[in-house]
N, C-alpha and C positions, 0 to 999 in steps of 0.2 A: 152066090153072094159071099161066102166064105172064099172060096176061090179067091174071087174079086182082091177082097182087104187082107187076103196074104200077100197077092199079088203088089198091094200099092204098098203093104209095110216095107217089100224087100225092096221094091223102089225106093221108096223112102230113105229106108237106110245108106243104100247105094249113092240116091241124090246128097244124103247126107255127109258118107263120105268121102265124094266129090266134091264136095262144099268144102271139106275139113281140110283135105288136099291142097285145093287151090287156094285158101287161105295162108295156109303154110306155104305156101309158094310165094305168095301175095307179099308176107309178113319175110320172108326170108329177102323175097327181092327190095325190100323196100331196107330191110335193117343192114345186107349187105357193104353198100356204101360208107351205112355208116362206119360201120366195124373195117372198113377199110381205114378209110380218115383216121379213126383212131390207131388202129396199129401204124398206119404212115406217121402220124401224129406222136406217134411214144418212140417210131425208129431216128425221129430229128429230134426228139426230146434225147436221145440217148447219144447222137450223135451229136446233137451239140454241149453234150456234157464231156462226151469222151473229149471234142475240140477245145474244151472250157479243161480240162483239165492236162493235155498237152501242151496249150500254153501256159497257163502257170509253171508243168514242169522245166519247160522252155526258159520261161523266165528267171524261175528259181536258177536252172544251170547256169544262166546266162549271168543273174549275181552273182555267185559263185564263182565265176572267172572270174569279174570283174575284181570282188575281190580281194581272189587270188593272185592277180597282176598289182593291186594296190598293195599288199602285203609286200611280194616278192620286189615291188619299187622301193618302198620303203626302206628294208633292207639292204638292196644297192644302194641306194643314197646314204643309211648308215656306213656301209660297208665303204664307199667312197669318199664319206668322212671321216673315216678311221686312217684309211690310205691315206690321203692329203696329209691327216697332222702324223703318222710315222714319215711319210716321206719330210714334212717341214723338221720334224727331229734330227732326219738322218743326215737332212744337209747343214741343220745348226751344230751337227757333232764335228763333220767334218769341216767347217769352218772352222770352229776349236782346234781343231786337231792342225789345222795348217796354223793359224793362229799362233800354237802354240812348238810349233817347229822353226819357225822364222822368231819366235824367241826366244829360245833355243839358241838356233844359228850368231842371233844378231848377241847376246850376249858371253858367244865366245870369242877371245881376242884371236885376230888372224885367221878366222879360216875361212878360208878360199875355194870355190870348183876348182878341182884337177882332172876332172872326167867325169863321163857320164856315158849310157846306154841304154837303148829302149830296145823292148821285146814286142811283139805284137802277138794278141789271142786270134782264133776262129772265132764265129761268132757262139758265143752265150758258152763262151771253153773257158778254163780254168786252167788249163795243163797248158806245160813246156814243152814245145817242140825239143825236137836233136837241133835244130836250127836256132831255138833262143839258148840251149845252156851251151852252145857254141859260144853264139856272142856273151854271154854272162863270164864265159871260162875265158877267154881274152881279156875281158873287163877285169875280173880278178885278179889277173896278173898284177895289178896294179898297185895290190893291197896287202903284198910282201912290202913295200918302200915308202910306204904312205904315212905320215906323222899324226899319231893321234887322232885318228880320221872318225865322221861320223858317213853313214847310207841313208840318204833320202830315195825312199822307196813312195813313188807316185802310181796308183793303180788307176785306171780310167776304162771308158763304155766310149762306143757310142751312142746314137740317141735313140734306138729303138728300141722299147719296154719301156717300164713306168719307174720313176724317179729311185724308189725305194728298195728296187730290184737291182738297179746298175749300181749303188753306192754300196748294196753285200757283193755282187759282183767285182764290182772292182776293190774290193778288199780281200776277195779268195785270190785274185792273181797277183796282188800285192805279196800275200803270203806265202802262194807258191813260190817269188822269186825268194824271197826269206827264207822260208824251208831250203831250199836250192843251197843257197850261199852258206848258209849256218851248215850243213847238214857234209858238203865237201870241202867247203875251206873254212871251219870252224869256226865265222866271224858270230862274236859272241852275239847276245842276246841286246847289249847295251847301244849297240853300235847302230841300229836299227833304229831310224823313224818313218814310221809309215803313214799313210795317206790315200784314204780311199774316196777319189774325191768323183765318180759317177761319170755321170755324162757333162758335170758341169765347168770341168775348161778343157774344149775340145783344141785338137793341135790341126784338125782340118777340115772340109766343109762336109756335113754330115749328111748332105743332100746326096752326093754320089759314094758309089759302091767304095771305089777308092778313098772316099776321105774317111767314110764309116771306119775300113779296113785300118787304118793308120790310127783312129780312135781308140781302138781295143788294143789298150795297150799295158806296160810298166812300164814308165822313164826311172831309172838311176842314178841318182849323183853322187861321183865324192866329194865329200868336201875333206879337207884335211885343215890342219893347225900348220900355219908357215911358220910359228913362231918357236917357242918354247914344247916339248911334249907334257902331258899328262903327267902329274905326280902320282907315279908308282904303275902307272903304265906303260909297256914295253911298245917302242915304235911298230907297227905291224900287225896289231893284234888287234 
């Protein structure tokens, strides 16, 4: 009998845990799922934070250019309204300046063109060829015998680059020929009117190579006095 009821305890317990086993099997298989869902559930929760928060950064770049293209417009647009009104300066100078040469001219009695010469630049050049102080050193000849003479020195472009760049241009090859003429044949400082007048009276069509070529230029004129010379001026000088 003893036999017996050890024999059913250790059953017992055994049945018991079997029981405990398959419960935990039971309970495992049944919770497994869930805790699936949930981790699938927290890996979209996290991915769509990480998506949530690439775009924003996306967005934010994307202001950021935006802008930085509205800043750096702005700026050109100042900057190109800074251009315009130097270049309207530079051309209301050099109206003055011719302006003011043809009064000049027109208030002195008798003087006439006796001659004239033009040099031509390379392009965006400033310097004298051997071929222009050729022609300048002919030209001069002229201004041993010449009565109380003045030098209309014309510098000019042509029309490629922006307004405000071709009227300092063509004032540096103005100057070179000045430099030139003052520098070997001593003509003073007074003698000189100069005129830097751009791309805006061209002597030929700017459309082709060749008219551009003939735009980049000095014209020189003398004029001299047919009349009476200069009080206390020496003919020639």
């Amino acid at each position: 009998m003893k036999l017996f009821r050890a024999g059913f305890a250790v059953v017992a317990v055994v049945a018991l845990g079997l029981s405990g086993c398959a419960t935990k099997t039971y309970v495992r298989n049944q919770t497994a799922p869930i805790i699936d869902q949930e981790n699938q559930l927290n890996d979209k929760t996290a991915a769509n934070s990480r998506a949530i928060r690439d775009t924003d950064d996306r967005a934010q770049a994307g202001i950021g250019k935006v802008q930085g293209a509205a800043d750096a417009a702005s700026q050109s647009a100042v900057g190109a309204q800074k251009a315009a009104g130097d270049a309207q300066a530079s051309a209301t100078d050099a109206v003055h300046r011719a302006d003011s040469l043809g009064q000049v001219v027109a208030g002195l009695d008798n003087y006439q063109p006796v001659g004239n010469v033009a040099v031509t630049f390379g392009f965006d050049k400033a310097v004298l060829t051997a071929e222009d102080k050729a022609q300048l050193d002919a030209f001069a000849g002229q201004l041993g015998t010449a009565k109380s003479y003045i030098l209309e020195v014309t510098g000019g472009t042509d029309s490629t680059g922006n307004a405000e760049y071709n009227y300092a241009l063509s004032q540096r090859r103005a100057d070179a020929v000045v430099q030139y003429l003052a520098d070997k044949y001593q003509v003073p400082a007074r003698r000189f009117y100069l005129i830097g007048i751009g791309q805006d009276k061209e002597v030929a069509d700017n459309k082709t190579r060749e008219g551009r070529a003939k735009n980049r230029r000095v014209e020189i004129r003398l004029l001299t006095n047919m009349g009476k010379p200069e009080a206390g001026t020496a003919a020639g000088q």
